[in-house]
C-alpha positions as CSV (number, residue, x, y, z in Angstrom):
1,X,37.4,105.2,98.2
2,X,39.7,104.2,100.9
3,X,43.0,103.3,100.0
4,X,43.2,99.7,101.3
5,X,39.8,99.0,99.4
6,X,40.9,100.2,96.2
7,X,44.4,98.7,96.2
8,X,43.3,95.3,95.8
9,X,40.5,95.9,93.1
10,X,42.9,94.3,90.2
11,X,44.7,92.0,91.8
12,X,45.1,88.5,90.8
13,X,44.0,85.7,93.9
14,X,47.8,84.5,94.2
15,X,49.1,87.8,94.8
16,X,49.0,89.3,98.9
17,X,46.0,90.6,99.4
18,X,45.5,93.8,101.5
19,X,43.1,92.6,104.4
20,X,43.1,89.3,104.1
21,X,47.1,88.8,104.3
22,X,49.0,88.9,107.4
23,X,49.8,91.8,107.4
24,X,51.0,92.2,111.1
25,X,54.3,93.8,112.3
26,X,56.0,93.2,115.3
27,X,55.0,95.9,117.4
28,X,51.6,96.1,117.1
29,X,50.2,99.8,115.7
30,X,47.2,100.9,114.4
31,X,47.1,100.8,110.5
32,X,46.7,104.0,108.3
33,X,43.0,104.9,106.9
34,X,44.5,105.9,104.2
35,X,47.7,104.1,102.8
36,X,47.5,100.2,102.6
37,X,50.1,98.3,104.9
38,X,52.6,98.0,102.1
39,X,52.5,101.2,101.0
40,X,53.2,102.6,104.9
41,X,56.4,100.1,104.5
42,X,57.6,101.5,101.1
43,X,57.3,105.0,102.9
44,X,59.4,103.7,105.9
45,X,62.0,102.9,103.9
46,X,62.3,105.6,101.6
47,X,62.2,108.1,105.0
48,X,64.9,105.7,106.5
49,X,68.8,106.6,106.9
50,X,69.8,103.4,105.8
51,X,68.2,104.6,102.6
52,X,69.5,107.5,102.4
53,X,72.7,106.5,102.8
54,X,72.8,104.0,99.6
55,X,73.2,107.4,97.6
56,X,76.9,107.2,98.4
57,X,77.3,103.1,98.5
58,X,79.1,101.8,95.6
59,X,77.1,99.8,92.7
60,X,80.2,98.8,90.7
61,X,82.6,101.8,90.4
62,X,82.7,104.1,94.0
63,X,81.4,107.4,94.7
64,X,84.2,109.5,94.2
65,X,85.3,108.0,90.5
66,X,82.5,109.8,88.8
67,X,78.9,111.2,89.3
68,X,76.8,109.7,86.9
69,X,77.7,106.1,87.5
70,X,74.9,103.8,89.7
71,X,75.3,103.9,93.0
72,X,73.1,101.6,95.4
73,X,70.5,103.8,95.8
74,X,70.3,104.1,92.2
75,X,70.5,100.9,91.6
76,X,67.5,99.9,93.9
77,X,65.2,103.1,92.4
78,X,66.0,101.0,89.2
79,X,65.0,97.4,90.4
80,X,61.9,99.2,92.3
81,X,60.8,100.6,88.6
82,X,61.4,96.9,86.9
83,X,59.5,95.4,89.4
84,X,56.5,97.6,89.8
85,X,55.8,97.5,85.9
86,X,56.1,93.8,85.9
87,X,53.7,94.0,88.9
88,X,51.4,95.6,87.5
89,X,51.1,93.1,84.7
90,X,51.1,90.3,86.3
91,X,48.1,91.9,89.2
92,X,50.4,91.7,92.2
93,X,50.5,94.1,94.5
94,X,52.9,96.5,93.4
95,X,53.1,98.9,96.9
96,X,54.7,95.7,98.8
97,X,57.3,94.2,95.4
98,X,58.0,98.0,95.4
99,X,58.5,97.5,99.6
100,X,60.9,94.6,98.8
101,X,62.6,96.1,95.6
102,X,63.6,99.5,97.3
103,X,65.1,97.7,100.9
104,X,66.7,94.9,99.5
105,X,70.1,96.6,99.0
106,X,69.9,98.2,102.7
107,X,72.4,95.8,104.4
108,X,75.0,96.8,101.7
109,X,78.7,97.4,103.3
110,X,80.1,100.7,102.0
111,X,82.6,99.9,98.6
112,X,79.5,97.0,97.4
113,X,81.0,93.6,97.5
114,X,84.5,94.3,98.2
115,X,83.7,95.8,102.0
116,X,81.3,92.8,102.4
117,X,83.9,90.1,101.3
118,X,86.0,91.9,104.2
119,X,83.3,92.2,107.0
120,X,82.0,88.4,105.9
121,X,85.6,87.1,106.7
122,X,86.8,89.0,109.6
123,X,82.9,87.7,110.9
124,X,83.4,84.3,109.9
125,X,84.0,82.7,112.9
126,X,81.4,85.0,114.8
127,X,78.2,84.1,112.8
128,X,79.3,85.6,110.0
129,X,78.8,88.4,107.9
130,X,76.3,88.6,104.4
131,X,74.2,92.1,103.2
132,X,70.7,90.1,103.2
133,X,71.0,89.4,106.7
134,X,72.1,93.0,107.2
135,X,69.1,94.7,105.2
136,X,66.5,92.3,107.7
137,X,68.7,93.5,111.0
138,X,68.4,97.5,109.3
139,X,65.2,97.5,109.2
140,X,64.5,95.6,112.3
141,X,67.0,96.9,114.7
142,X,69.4,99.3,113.7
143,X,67.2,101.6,112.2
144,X,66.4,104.1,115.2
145,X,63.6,106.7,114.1
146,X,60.3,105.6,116.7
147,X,59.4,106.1,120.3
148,X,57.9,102.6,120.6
149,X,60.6,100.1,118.8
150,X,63.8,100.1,117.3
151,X,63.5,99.6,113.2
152,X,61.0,100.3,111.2
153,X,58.5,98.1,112.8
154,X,57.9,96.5,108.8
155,X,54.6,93.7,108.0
156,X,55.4,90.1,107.9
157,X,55.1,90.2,103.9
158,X,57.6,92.7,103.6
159,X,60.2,90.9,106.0
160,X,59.5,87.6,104.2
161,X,60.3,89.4,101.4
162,X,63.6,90.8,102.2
163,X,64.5,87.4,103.7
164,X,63.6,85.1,100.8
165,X,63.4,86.9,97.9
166,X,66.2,84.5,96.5
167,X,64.4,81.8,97.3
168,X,63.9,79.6,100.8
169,X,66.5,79.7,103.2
170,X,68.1,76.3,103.7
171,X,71.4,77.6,106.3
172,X,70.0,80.7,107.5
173,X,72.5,83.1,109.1
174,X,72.5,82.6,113.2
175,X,70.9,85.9,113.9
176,X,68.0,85.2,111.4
177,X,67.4,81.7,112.8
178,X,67.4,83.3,116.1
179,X,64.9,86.3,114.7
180,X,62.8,83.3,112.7
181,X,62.3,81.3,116.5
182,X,60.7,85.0,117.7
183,X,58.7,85.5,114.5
184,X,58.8,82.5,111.8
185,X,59.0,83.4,108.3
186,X,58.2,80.5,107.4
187,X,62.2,80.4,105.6
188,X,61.4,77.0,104.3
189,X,59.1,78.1,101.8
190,X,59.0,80.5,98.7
191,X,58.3,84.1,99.4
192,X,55.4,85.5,97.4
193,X,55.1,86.1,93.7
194,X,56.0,90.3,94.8
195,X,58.9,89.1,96.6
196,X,60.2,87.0,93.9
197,X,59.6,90.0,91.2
198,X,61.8,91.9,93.2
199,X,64.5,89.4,92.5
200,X,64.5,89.4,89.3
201,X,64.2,92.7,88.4
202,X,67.4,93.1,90.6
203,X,69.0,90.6,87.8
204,X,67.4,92.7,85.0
205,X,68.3,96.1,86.6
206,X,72.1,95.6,87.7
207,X,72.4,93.9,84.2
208,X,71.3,96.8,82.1
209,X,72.8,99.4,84.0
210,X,76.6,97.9,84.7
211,X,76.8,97.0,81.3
212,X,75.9,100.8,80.5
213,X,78.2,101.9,83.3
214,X,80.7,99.2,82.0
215,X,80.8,101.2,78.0
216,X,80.5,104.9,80.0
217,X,84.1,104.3,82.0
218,X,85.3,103.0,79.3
219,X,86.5,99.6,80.6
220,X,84.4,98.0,78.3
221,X,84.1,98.6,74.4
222,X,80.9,98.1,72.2
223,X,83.2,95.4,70.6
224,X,83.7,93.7,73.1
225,X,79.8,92.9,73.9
226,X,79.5,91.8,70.4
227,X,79.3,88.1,71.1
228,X,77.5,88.7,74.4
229,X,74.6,86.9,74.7
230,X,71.3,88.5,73.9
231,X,73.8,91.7,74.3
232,X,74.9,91.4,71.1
233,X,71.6,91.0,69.0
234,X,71.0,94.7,71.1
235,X,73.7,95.8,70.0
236,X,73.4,95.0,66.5
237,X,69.8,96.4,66.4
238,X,71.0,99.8,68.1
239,X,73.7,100.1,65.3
240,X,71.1,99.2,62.1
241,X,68.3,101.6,63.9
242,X,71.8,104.3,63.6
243,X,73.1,103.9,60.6
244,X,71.6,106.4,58.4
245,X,71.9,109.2,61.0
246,X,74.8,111.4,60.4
247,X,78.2,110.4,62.1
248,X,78.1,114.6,63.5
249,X,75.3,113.5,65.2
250,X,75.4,114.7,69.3
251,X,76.2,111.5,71.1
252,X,75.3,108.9,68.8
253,X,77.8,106.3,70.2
254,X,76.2,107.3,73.4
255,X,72.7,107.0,72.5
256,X,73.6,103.4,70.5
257,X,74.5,102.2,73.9
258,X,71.5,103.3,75.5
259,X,68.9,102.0,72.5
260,X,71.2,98.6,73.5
261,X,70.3,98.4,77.2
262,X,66.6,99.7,76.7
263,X,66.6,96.3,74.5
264,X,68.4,94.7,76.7
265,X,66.4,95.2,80.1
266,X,62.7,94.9,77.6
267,X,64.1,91.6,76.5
268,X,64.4,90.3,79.6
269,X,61.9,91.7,81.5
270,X,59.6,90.5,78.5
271,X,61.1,86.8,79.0
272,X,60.1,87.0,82.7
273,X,56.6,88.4,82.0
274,X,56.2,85.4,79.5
275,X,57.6,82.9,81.4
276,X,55.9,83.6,84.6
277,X,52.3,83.6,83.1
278,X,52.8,79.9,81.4
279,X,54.0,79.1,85.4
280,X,50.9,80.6,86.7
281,X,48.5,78.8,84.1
282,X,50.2,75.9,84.7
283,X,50.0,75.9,88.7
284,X,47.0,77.6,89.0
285,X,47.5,78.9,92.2
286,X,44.7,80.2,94.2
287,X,46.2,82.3,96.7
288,X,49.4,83.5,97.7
289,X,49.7,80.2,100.3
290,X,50.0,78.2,96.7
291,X,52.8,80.3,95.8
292,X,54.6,79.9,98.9
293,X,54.0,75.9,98.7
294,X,55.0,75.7,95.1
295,X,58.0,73.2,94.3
296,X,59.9,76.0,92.5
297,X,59.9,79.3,92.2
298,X,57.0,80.8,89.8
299,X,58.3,83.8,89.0
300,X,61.3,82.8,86.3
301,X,63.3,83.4,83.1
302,X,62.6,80.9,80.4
303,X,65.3,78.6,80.1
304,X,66.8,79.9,77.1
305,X,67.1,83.3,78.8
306,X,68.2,81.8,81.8
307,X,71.0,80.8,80.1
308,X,71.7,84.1,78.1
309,X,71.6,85.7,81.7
310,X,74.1,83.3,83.3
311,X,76.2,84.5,79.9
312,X,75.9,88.1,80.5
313,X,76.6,87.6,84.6
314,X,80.0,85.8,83.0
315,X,80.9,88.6,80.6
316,X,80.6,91.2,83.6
317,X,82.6,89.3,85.7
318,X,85.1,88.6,83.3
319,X,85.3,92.2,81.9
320,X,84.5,94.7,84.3
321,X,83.7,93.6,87.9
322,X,87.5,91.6,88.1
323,X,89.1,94.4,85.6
324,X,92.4,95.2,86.8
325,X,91.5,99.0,87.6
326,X,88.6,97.9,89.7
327,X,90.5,94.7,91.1
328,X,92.5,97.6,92.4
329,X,89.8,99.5,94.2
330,X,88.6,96.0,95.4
331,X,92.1,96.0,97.0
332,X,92.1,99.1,98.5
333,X,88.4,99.1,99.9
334,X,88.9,95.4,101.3
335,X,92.0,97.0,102.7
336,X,90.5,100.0,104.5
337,X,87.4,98.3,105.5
338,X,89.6,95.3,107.4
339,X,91.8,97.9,109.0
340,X,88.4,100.0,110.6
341,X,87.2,96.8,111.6
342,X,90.2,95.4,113.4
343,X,90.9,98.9,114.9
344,X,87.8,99.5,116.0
345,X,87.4,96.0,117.7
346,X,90.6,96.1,119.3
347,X,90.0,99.6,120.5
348,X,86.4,99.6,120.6
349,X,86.7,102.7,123.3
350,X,87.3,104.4,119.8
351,X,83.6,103.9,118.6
352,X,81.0,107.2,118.3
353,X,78.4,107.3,121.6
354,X,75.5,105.5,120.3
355,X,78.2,102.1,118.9
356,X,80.5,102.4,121.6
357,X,77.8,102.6,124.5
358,X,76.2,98.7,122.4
359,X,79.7,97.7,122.2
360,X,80.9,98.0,125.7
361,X,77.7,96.7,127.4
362,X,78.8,93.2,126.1
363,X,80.7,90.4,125.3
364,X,83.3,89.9,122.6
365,X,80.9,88.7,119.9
366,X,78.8,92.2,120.7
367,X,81.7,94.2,120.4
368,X,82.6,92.8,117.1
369,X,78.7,92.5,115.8
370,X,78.5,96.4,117.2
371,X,82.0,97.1,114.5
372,X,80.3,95.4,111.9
373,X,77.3,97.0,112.2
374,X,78.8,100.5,112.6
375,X,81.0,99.6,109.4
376,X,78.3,98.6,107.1
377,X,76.0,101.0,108.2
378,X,79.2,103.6,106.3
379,X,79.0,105.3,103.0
380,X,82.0,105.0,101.0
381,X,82.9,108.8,101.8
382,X,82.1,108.6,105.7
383,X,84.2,104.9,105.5
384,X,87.6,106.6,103.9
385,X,87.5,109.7,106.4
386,X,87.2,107.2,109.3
387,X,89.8,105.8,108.2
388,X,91.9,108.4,107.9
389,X,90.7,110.3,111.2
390,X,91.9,106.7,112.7
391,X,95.2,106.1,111.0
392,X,96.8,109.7,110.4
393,X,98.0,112.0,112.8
394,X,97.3,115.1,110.9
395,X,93.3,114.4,110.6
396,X,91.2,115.5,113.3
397,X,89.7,112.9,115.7
């Protein structure tokens, strides 16, 4: 059976439905025999060098501090397993959440946060500067891998995915309200019930695995998450599950913490499972249109979780994303990714072929959008040898 006819066998009437969806992408193609529309798209990205390239993106701790710690491509192979499971269960399509889950991150500055806090202010008075904006302009113009069109050439679904998986946009960003006037995405409304998965399995993912990473680097202590919320009750059954295996044991601290976060990351995902059904019953949406016309969004923690999430988001912050070691390689990547930018704009002569030929052809605001483009689109690795091939006399050009 052809692919497209058997993808939608189980699915539920609110989710996208392959055939009778939109469907369409920008440039029009023909559509594979065998691989439904969001499938081709999850392929795009994975094949993509913006993909790629979140290998050596920072997740919390950067690339060079250790090798087992997430990185953003981690990170989003993570979110894309939460979301297809809950997919799945809930009889969405799970080729187009997995779509949305794995290219969310793509927009991401090299050194996470810190490098965008840099780029967003140095941008601010030039449209600005935020990594969902960047992920919708990866895939739709930087990316540069077809004969026909620049990006990847992605459906509507999967766009309106990437641009409102947090929910509508009220202020969009001036190059998406410029890119919504050529091809409306209908920002106003909810994005589908795949779309809004994605997002919180983004929650449930970087949740579980920072608080892992957190205990592994040894910034945080299984004290300290004692009174964490929902955290702690993990924690408490990892420890009774452990305490009549031998102390000798091989990495038994090390397997407490991971019994914690498997509990952690079921809970919540369990929550959202829960939660979103008694939406769905209670809405009783008939197609994926309802979803997108719904008064808030249906896919949801329960209140009580939402709450115990909001908690755990407070303890991270707190404890390791504004600890003093990493408020010192916050410094330092803010640092070198201000000083490429400002280089690199002032001297924008400096910039390899393909950025510098963009960056010439225009005005000031395309120089500086061609820098800021060039500079997210950098690994943390590539981002420190730039800088020091354009700072240090004893490092070849």
């Amino acid at each position: 059976m052809p692919a497209q006819a058997a993808a939608h066998l189980f699915l539920a009437p609110y989710a996208v439905q392959p055939g009778t969806g939109r469907a369409r992408r920008l440039h029009a193609e023909e559509e594979s025999p065998t691989r439904s529309p969001w499938q081709r798209d999850r392929d795009r990205v994975v094949h993509s060098s913006g993909f790629r390239r979140l290998q050596y993106k920072t997740q919390v701790f950067i690339n060079h501090e250790g090798d087992f710690f997430r990185t953003r491509l981690t990170h989003s192979l993570e979110v894309a397993q939460v979301a297809r499971s809950m997919a799945r269960f809930l009889q969405l399509d799970e080729d187009l959440t997995e779509a949305v889950a794995l290219a969310h991150d793509l927009g991401h500055t090299p050194f996470g946060h810190a490098g965008e806090d840099a780029l967003a202010a140095l941008m601010y008075d030039w449209n600005g500067f935020d990594h969902n904006t960047q992920a919708l302009r990866q895939v739709t113009v930087l990316e540069r891998r077809y004969l026909g069109f620049d990006g990847l050439n992605l459906t509507w679904e999967t766009l309106e995915g990437l641009a409102k998986h947090n929910g509508p946009v009220k202020k969009p960003a001036p190059w998406l309200r410029d890119f919504d006037a050529q091809w409306s995405l209908d920002l106003h409304s909810y994005a589908s019930a795949e779309a809004q998965v994605a997002a919180l399995a983004d929650d449930i993912a970087y949740h579980g695995h920072d608080l892992d990473d957190g205990v592994k680097s040894g910034l945080v202590t299984l004290d300290d998450l004692k009174d964490v919320p929902l955290v702690g009750d993990a924690l408490r059954q990892a420890q009774a599950l452990a305490a009549d295996l031998p102390d000798d044991m091989p990495q038994k601290k090390q397997r407490i913490r991971h019994e914690m976060v498997r509990r952690v990351i079921h809970a919540l995902a369990t929550d959202v499972l829960v939660c979103t059904r008694q939406n769905l019953q209670d809405l009783a949406p008939q197609s994926v249109e309802d979803i997108r016309a719904a008064s808030a969004p249906v896919v949801a923690f329960s209140p009580a979780m939402a709450e115990a999430n909001k908690g755990i988001r407070k303890f991270l912050f707190a404890k390791l994303y504004r600890h003093w070691r990493v408020n010192r390689m916050t410094h330092k990547a803010k640092h070198v990714t201000a000083e490429l930018f400002t280089i690199l704009v002032e001297s924008p002569k400096l910039l390899p072929d393909r950025w510098r030929e963009v960056a010439l052809a225009g005005n000031d605001a395309t120089i500086r959008r061609t820098v800021a483009d060039y500079v997210a689109s950098m690994t943390d690795r590539y981002a420190m040898e730039e800088h020091r091939r354009l700072t240090d006399l004893s490092v070849p050009g």
